[in-house]
N, C-alpha and C positions, 0 to 999 in steps of 0.2 A: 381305396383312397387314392388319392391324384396324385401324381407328383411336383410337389413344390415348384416354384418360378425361381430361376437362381438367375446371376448372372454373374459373367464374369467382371471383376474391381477394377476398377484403376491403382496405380500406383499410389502407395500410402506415403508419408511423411514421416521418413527415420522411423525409429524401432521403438518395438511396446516391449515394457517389462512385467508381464505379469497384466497389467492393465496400461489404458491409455493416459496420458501422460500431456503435456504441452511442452513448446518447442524452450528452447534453449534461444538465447541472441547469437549464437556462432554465425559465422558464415558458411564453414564447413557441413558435413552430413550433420543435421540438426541431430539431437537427442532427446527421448518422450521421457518425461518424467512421472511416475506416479503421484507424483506430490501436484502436480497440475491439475491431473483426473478426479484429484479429491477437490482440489477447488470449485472445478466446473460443477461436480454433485450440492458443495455449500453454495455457489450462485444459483444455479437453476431450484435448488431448495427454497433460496430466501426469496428469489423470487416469486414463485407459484405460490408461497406461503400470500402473500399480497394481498390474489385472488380467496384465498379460504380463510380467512380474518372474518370475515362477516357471517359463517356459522354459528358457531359458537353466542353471537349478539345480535341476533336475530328480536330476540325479545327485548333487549335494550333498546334496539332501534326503534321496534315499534313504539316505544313507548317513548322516545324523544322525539320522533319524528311523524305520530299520529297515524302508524299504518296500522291495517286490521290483520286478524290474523294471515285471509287467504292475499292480501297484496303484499305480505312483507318479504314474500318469495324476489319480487322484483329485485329488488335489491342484489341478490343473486344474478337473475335472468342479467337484467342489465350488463353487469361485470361479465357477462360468460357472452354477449353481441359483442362488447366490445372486443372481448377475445379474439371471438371467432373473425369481426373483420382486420384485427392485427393480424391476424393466419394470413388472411388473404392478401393485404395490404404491404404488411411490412415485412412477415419470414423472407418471402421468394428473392429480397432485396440480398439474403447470406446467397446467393449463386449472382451477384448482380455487384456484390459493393465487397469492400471487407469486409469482414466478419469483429472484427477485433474494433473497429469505430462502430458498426454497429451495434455491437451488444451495451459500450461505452453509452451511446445516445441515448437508449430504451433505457438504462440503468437513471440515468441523471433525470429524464422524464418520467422518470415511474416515483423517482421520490417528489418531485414538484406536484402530481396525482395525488399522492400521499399528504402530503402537506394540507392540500384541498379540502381533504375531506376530512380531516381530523381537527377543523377549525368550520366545518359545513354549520349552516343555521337552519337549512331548510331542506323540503324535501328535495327540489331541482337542485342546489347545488352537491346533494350528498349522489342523486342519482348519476350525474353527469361528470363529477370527479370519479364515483364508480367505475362506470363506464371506461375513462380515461384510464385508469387503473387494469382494466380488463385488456387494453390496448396495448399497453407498453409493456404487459405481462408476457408476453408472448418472446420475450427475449430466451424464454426457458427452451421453445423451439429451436431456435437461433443457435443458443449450446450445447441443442441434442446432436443437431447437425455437423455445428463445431467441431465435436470430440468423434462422432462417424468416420468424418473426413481424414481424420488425422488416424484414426485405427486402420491396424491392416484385418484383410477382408476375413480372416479368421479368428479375430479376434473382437470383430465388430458387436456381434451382440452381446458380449461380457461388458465391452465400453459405455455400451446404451444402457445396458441392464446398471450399470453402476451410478451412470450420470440420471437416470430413473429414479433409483434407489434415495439420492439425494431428491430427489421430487417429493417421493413417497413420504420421507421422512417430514420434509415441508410441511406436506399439509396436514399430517399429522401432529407438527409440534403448533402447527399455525394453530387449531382450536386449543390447543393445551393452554397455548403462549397468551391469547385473546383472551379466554376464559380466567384465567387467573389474572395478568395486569387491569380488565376489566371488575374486576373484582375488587381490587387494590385503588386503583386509580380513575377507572371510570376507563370507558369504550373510548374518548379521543386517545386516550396516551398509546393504542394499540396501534395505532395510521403514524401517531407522531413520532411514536420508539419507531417503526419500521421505517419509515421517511430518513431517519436520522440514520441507519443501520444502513439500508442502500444506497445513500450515496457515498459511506464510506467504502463500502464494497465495490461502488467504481471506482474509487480513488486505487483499492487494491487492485484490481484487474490492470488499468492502465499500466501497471507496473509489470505485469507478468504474461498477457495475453498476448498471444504470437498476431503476429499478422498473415491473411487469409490470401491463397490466389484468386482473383475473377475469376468460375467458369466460363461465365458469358457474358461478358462485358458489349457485344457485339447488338444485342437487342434492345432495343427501347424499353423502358418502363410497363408502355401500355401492351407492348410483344410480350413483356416477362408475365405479367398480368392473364395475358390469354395464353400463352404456354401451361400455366396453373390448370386451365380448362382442361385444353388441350389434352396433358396428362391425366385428367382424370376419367376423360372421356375417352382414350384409347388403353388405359390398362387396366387390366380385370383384377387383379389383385388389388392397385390399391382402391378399386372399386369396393370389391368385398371387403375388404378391410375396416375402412374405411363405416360400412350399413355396421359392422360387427362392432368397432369403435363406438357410433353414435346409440346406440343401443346398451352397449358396455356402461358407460357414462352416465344414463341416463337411468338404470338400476342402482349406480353408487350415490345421483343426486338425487333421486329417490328418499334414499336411507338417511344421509346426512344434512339434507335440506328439513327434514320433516323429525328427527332425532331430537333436535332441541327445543321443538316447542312440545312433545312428548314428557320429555325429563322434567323438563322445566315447570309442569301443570301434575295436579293430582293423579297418584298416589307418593309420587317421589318429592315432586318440587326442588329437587336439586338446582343448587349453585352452578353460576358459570364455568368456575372453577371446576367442580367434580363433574360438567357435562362435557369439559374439555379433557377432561381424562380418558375418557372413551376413545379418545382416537389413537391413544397409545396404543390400545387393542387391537388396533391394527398395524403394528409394527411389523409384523407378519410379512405384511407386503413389501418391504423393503428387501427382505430376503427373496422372496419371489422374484423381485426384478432380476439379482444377478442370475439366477437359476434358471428361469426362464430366457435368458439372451443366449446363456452356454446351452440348453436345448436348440435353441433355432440355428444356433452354431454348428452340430451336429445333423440339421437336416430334420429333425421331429417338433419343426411347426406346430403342422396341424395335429399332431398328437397333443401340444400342450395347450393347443386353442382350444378342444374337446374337454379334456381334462378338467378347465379350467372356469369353463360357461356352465359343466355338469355343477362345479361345486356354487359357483356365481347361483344357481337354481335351488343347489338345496343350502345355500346358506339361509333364507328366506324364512326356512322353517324355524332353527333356534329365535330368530331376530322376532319371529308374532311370538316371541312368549315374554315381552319385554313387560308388560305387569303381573306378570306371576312370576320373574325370576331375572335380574340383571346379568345374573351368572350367565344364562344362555342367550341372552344378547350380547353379551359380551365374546362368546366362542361363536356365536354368529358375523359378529365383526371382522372377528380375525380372518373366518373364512372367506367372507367379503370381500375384504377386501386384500386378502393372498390372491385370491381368481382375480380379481378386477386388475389387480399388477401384472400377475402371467402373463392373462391375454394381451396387455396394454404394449408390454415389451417387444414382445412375439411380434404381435403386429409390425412394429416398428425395423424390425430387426428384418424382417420379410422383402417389406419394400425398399428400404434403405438397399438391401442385397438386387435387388429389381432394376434399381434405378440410380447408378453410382454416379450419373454425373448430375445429377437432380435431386438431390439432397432437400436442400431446405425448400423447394416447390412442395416436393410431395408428402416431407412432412408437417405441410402446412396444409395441403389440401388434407391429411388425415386429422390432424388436428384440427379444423372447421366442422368436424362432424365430432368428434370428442367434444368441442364447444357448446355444439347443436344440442347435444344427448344431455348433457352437463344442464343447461340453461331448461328444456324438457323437463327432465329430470325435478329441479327445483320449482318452478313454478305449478306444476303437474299436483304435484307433492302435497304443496302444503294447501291446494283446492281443495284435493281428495282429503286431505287430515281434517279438512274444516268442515268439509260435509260428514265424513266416513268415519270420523277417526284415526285410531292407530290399526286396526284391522282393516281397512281399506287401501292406505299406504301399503301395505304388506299384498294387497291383492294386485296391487300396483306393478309391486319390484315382483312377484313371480311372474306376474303379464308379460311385461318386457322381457325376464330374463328369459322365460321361452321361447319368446319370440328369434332371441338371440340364438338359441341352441339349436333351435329348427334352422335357422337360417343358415348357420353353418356348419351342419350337418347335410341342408343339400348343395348347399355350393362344395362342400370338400368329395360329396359323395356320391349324388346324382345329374349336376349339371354341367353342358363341357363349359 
């Protein structure tokens, strides 16, 4: 096996205790507090939750807003372009602007998005506040970067792994939260409760969020823009990365894009509510994120990238026995999506180590293919369900996730 791409950090921002932390107003040597690191885990949580709100009411939607089964994927797709051109557009702006007015902005636009669509009448206005929605979501990047920057360089993937962690749980609580208030209240009050919930959430940030230094204050927009390229077309790692990301992604939108019109039809017919419960099942992965950051911290990457795509492969298997047995869809889930966190962290924790003064570029060009794979993923899904079934989807997610394990198995092991 190769040896890993390191590099040497730059100088971090005051001290970590235990995890990473936000700055203190002193003027003196600032001080990290863990109580900050839990914040940025609950924003970048609430936030991505945003994006996964429309699993779980997928069937709602169709049915207010007149999609058939194989186009109600869109809905998805759409939310996951606009993502992906937030990566491009707006992340690389945290090596460009503050950090601390930026994520402030993204916060205050993402509830006005919200709002939109939670008062939508038609299909354009639900797809295009979607969309809008998928844009401003990207502030999650934004605080992965954040909290990077401010961790010292050994202590970096435990920080990601944690501010992850709060992802994980997101969108995990996001179908729980949807599928029940859906249930109670109908599918708007899910856009209208979140709308109302983050802009209080920037009201708290403004209050505790440090302010960021410019890396590069020094280049134009449209420089910072092509510097994005740039980096992705001179570094091999977050190249591979990057194919393994967009492939990752697109095995987990597989599963969860195509899960709820499954449940939701003969022989279960389950409620929103108990289809939103399944994601708890993968709470799993929230544990994987810190575990996998203190792996990459140690230097055994690519060990836990292996690891982690093997089990991504045979999770596949419990998850085709989903009408003869919930139970083992169920432990299908969890292994789901424990591998889909591993790898997801690792990744991140990789390049981040690669490229310390380029932070938010290049995890934004990694995050355009997690978009990529994500948006795949979903609209892939629910063709294949429409024609195939639920045993076609399943022929789906082991296609790709092979595809994953071959591919990084000869980049770690055959190619220079």
């Amino acid at each position: 096996m190769k040896t890993e791409v390191t590099a040497i950090d730059e100088p971090s921002i005051g001290d970590v205790h235990g995890h990473l932390a936000a700055l203190t107003g002193s003027v003196g040597t600032p001080t990290l507090k863990r109580s900050t690191l839990f914040l940025f885990a609950i924003a970048a949580g609430l936030s991505v939750a945003n994006v996964y709100f429309a699993q779980p009411l997928l069937d709602a939607l169709s049915i207010q807003f007149g999609f058939n089964t194989a186009s109600v994927g869109l809905v998805i797709t759409v939310t996951q372009i606009g993502y992906a051109l937030g990566l491009f557009l707006i992340v690389p702006l945290g090596d460009w602007l503050d950090r601390r007015r930026l994520v402030l902005s993204q916060l205050t636009l993402s509830a006005v998005a919200l709002i939109v669509v939670s008062f939508a009448t038609s299909k354009a206005t639900l797809l295009i506040a979607m969309f809008l929605v998928g844009l401003f979501a990207v502030v999650v990047q934004v605080l992965v970067a954040f909290a990077a920057s401010l961790a010292l360089s050994e202590q970096r993937g435990s920080a990601v792994g944690t501010v992850t962690g709060g992802v994980v749980l997101g969108i995990l609580l996001a179908r729980t939260i949807a599928g029940v208030l859906s249930d109670v209240a109908g599918w708007r009050s899910v856009y209208l409760g979140s709308a109302v919930l983050t802009f209080l959430l920037a009201c708290s940030l403004y209050r505790v969020l440090p302010s960021s230094p410019v890396n590069d204050a020094s280049r134009s927009y449209p420089q910072l823009l092509f510097s994005v390229v740039e980096l992705f077309l001179s570094s091999r790692i977050l190249r591979i990365r990057a194919y393994i990301a967009l492939l990752l992604f697109a095995s987990f939108g597989t599963l969860w894009t195509s899960l709820v019109l499954s449940l939701s039809s003969s022989p279960y017919s389950l409620s929103r509510t108990a289809i939103g419960l399944f994601g708890l099942a993968g709470m799993a992965g929230a544990i994987a994120a810190g575990r996998a950051g203190r792996m990459a911290d140690r230097g055994r990457g690519q060990w836990t990238t292996g690891i982690g795509l093997a089990l991504l492969l045979g999770s596949w298997w419990p998850i085709g026995y989903l009408h003869r047995s919930l139970i083992a869809l169920t432990v299908g889930i969890v292994i789901l999506d424990f591998a889909v966190q591993a790898v997801h962290v690792t990744n991140q924790s990789m390049i981040f180590a690669a490229h310390p003064a380029a932070r938010s570029r290049v995890v934004a060009v990694y995050m355009i293919f997690y978009s990529i794979g994500s948006g795949i993923g979903a609209i892939a899904s629910t063709k294949v369900y429409a024609q195939f079934g639920w045993t076609g989807v399943c022929v789906l997610g082991i296609s790709i996730s092979t595809i994953a394990f071959v591919f990084w198995a000869f980049t770690a092991f055959v190619s220079e």
